[in-house]
C-alpha positions, -999 to 999 in steps of 0.1 A, spaced: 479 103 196 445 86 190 427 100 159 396 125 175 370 109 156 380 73 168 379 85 203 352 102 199 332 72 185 340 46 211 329 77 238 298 78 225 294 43 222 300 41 259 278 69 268 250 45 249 264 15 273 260 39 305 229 49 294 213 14 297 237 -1 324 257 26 345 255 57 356 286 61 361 298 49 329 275 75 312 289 102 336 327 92 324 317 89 289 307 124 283 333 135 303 357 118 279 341 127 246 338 163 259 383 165 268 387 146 239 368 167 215 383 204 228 417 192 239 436 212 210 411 240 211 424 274 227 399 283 255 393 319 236 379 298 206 352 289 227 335 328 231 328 324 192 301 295 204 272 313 210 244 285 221 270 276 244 274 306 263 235 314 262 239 271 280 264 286 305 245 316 315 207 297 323 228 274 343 251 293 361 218 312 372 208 271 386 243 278 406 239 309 420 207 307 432 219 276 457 227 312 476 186 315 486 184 278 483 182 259 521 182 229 509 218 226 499 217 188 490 187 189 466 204 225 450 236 200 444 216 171 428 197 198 404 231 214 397 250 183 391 223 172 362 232 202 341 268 198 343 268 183 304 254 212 290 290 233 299 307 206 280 284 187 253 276 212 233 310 228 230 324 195 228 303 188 196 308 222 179 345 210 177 339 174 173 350 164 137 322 146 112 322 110 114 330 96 80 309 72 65 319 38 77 321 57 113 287 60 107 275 28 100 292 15 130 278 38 150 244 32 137 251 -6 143 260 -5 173 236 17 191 209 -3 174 224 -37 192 224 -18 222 190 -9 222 172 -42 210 195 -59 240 171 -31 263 145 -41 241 148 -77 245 151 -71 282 114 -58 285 95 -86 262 113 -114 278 98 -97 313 67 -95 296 63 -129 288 73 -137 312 42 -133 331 22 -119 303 -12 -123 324 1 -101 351 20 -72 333 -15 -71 312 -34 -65 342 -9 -36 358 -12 -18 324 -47 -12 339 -35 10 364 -8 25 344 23 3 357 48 1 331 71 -28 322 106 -31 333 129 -13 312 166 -7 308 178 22 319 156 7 350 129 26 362 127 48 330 108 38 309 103 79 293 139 78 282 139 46 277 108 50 247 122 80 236 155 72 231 140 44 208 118 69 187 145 86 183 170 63 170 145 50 144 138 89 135 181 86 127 182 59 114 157 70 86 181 100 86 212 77 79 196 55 54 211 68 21 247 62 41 238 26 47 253 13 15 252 -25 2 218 -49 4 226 -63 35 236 -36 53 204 -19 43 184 -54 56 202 -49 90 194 -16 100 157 -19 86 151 -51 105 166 -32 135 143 -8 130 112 -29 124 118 -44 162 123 -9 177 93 -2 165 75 -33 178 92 -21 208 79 10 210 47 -4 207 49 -33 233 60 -9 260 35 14 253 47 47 270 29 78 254 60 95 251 78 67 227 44 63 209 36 103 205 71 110 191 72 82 163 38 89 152 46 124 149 78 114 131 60 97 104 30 122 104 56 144 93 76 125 73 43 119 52 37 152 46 79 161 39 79 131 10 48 145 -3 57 181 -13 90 167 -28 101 141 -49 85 110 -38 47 121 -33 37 81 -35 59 74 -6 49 103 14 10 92 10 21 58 18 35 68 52 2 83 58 -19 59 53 0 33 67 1 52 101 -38 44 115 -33 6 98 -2 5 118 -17 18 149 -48 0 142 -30 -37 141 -8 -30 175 -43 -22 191 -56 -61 180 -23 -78 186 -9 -60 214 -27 -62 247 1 -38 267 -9 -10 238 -46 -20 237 -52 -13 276 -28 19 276 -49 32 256 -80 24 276 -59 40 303 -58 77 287 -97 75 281 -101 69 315 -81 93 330 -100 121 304 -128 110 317 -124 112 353 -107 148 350 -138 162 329 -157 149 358 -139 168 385 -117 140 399 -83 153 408 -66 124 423 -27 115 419 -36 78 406 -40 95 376 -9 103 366 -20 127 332 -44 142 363 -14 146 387 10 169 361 -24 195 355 -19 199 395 18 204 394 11 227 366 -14 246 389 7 247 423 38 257 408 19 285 394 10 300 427 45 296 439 61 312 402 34 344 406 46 351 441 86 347 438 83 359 396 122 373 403 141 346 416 123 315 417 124 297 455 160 284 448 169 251 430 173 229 460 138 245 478 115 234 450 105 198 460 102 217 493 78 245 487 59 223 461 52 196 493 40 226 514 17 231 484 2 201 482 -1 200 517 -23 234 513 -44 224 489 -42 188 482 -35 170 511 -44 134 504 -20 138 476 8 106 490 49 115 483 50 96 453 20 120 430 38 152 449 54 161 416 77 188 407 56 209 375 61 187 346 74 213 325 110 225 321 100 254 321 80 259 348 108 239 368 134 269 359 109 295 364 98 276 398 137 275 406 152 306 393 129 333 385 107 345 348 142 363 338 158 330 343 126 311 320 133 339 296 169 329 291 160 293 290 137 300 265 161 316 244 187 291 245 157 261 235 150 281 204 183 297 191 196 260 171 163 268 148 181 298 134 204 272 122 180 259 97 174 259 58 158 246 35 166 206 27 168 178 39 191 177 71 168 208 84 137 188 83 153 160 103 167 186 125 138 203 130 111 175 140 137 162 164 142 195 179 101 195 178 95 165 194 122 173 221 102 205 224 74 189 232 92 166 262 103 201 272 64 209 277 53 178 298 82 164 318 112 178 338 139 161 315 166 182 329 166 173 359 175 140 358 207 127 342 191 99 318 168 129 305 199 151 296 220 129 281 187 120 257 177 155 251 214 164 242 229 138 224 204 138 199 195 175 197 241 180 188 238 150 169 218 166 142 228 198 151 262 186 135 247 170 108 229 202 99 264 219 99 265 236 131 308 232 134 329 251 147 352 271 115 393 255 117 404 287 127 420 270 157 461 282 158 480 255 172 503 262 201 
């Protein structure tokens, strides 16, 4: 049989490939790394993973409540996006640790990957730089691979840089080191191009906190070179890079227009205050059992309709928060479990340097938690949980080989 770890690599290398080109392939992918990874593991080994059963319970209550949901359709889309979290996180408790060269490849290859999706964008760009200039104006983003997400798209770039720093004492020899920095280098020209807040908020994060980690250790020099290098950065994408220079003109308009009492859904940071607001009203008068999964898009129209009627279909937004989305859907007591489940990998952590990776990627996941639904689409899970386990493992969250074989 094929060694686990082998399989388990070229899974996850696929999952990457779905990710930017299929759907479907992503769908198979973690299907496959999730059999693969438990297929010697006696189902009563599984009760000794905790997270996973607190995963199990918040969304069996996304199942149950299709029973008060009309809309059996939408109920079925919501449900099928959480299907990964009753396999993923098992999956990756059992999973066995990647040995160093398994490492490097992986790190290799994602990084092709995503400078082929980054590649993609720029050569749309210049494409026709004039006009891409002049739709960053009214917040139109560029193309991006996976198409017409350009959230996961920036995050999943952030994020792979944020590993990547992780990984660099495993990337051994000169050149391999001049690889994966030079990969890095273009994601982050990347990250800038495209512009998206959340891609630009979670690497500047990152290396605000990195800073302040290398400071209070070893390497203080570095740390306050990370610093200051963060506004000069910032400062030269703003004068070379016209996509960044008129996002950020963007955001001071659309301050600017909300402190002056303009709620319209061309601004998009306006349009998730009003999701925020309406789901509100609909949370405070159904606090036990949420409307039902597949009735939120539903009784959120009937909300806009109320009180925002020249709102169009495409700024009718569920709440941009996952956790007003399981409280809108399921109930507070739902939320509460939810809640539980987003903090309980942070009793996981101690003190070095694996926790401090851990923890500002759980932080900045956190945070996409706070101001998008990312669970309830499929690119957003797969993002969210994939690199949440992936540093879960590496901060030692396995399961114990107590496993009998039968």
């Amino acid at each position: 049989m094929a060694d686990k770890s082998n399989v388990a690599l070229v899974c996850i290398l696929g999952m990457f490939a779905g990710f930017l080109f299929s759907r479907a392939a992503l769908s198979i992918s973690m299907f496959l790394f999730g059999i693969n990874a438990i297929r010697d593991v006696p189902p009563r080994e599984w009760l000794r993973q905790k997270w996973w059963l607190l995963g199990l319970a918040w969304v069996a209550i996304f199942a149950i409540s299709g029973l008060w949901s009309e809309d059996k359709g939408q109920w079925n889309d919501h449900l099928q996006t959480k299907l990964p979290f009753l396999l993923l996180p098992l999956a990756f408790s059992y999973q066995p640790r990647f040995s160093g060269g398994q490492l490097r490849f992986f790190t290799i290859s994602v990084a092709v990957m995503l400078l082929i999706s980054a590649g993609y964008t720029i050569s749309i760009f210049l494409s026709d730089p004039v006009y891409y200039i002049n739709e960053y104006k009214v917040s139109h983003m560029l193309p991006t691979l996976p198409k017409k997400d350009h959230i996961r798209s920036s995050m999943a770039a952030a994020l792979f840089v944020i590993w990547c720093v992780y990984a660099w004492p495993q990337m051994t020899g000169r050149r391999m080191k001049l690889v994966v920095g030079s990969c890095m280098a273009l994601l982050v020209v990347y990250i800038h191009v495209l512009a998206a807040k959340t891609g630009l908020v979670s690497f500047y994060l990152f290396l605000a906190a990195w800073g302040v980690y290398l400071s209070f250790g070893k390497q203080k020099l570095l740390g306050i070179a990370v610093i200051v290098a963060m506004p000069v950065v910032l400062f030269i994408g703003m004068r070379s890079l016209p996509t960044l220079r008129e996002r950020f003109v963007y955001i001071g308009y659309t301050i600017f227009m909300y402190r002056h009492n303009e709620r319209t859904d061309n601004l998009g940071d306006v349009a998730r205050l009003v999701s925020y607001q309406l789901s509100g009203k609909l949370i405070a008068a159904h606090p036990g059992t949420g409307v039902g999964a597949g009735d939120m898009k539903h009784e959120m129209d009937a909300m806009y309709e109320r009180y925002y009627p020249q709102t169009d279909e495409h700024g009718r937004l569920l709440p941009h928060n996952q956790f007003l989305v399981v409280a809108l859907g399921c109930g507070i007591p739902a939320m509460i479990l939810f809640i539980v489940w987003v903090f309980w990998p942070l009793t996981k952590i101690r003190r070095n340097r694996q926790s401090f990776f851990f923890f500002i990627v759980w932080f900045i996941l956190f945070i996409q938690l706070m101001i998008e639904p990312v669970l309830e689409v499929q690119f957003g899970v797969f993002v969210y949980l994939f690199f949440l386990l992936l540093m879960l493992q590496e901060l030692g969250e396995r399961a114990e080989s107590k496993i009998i074989s039968e």
